[in-house]
Structure formats: structure tokens, C-alpha cells
C-alpha positions in Angstrom: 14.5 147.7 119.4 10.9 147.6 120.8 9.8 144.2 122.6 7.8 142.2 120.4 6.9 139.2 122.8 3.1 140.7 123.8 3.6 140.0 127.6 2.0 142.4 129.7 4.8 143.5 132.6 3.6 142.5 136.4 3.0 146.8 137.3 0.0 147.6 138.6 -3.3 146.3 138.3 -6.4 148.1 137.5 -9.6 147.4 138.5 -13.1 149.2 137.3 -15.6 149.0 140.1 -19.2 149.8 139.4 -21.6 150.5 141.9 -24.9 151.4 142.1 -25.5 153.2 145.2 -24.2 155.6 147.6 -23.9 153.3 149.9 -21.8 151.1 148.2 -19.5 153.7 147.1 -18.8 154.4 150.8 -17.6 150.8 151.1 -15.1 151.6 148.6 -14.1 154.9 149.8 -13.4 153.5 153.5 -11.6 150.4 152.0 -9.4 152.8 149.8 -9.0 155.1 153.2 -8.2 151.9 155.7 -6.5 149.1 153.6 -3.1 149.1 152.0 -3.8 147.2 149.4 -0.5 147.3 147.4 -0.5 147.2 143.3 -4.1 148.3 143.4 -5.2 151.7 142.7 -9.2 152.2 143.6 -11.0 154.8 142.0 -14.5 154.2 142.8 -17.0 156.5 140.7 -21.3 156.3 140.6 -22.0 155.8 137.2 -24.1 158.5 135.6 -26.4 155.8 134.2 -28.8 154.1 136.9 -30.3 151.7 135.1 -29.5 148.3 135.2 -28.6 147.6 131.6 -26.8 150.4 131.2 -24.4 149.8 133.7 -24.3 146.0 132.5 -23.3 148.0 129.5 -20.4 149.6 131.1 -19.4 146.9 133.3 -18.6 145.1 129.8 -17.2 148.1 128.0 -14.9 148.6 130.8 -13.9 144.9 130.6 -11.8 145.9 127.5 -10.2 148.6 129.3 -9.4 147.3 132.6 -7.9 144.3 134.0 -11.1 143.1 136.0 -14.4 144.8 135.5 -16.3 144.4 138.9 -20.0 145.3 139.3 -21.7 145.8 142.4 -25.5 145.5 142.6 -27.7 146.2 146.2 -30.1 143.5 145.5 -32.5 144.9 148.0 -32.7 148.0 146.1 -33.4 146.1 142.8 -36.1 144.0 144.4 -37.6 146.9 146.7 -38.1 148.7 143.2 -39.5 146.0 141.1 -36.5 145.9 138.8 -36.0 142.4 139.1 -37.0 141.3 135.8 -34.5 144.0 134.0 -31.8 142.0 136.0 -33.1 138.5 134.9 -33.1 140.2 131.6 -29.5 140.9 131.3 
């Protein structure tokens, strides 16, 4: 008989991390390659959409999915490139 109580077990966690640089995909790639972090798998990926908005968009679609949806955002880059106001707008 199948369980019917709707508790999700304690295995392991997953976590969607978006980022929107290089750069800060290299922070994840060294934390995956220098931590132990144990019950957390990271699988960090550039999004194929740059702009802000759309990866708001995924952020929240991913939020579904996923346990935690986390977004990283270089805020110099955003400012550097006048963008600033598609941020406020999200």
C-alpha cells in the first residue's frame, strides 16, 4: 500500500542556483570542487537568457521545481550597464 501522508522524506536537497556571470559561476564551481557539503548536490549552469527579467523568470519557474531557487546577481555589472531600472522593475 502506497504512503498517503504527503511528507517529503529528509534525502537530498536540491538547490537551483542562477547566475549571471562567468565569474560567479566560478564561485560555484570552486565551492563544489573544495567543500563537502553533504546532502547538497550543485549543479551550477549560465542561464541562456541574460536579461534580467528573464532570469527573474526562471528563478521563479525553478521555485516550483527545486527546493530553494537562489539567484545571483553582480550588481556592479547591472549598474555599469545602466540596467538598474529593469531590476527596480522586477
Amino acid at each position: 500500500m502506497a504512503r498517503s501522508s504527503g511528507k517529503r522524506g529528509t534525502g537530498r536537497r536540491t538547490l537551483a542556483i542562477i547566475v549571471d556571470g562567468e565569474t560567479e559561476l566560478w564561485y560555484i564551481q570552486m565551492l563544489r570542487k573544495h567543500e563537502a557539503i553533504s546532502g547538497v548536490s550543485i549543479q551550477p549552469e549560465l542561464p541562456k537568457k541574460k536579461r534580467l527579467t528573464e532570469q527573474f523568470d526562471a528563478v521563479i519557474s525553478n521555485s516550483k521545481i527545486y527546493d530553494q531557487s537562489i539567484w545571483i546577481v553582480d550588481l556592479d555589472v547591472v549598474i555599469k550597464e545602466n540596467n538598474i531600472s529593469e531590476l527596480k522593475n522586477i
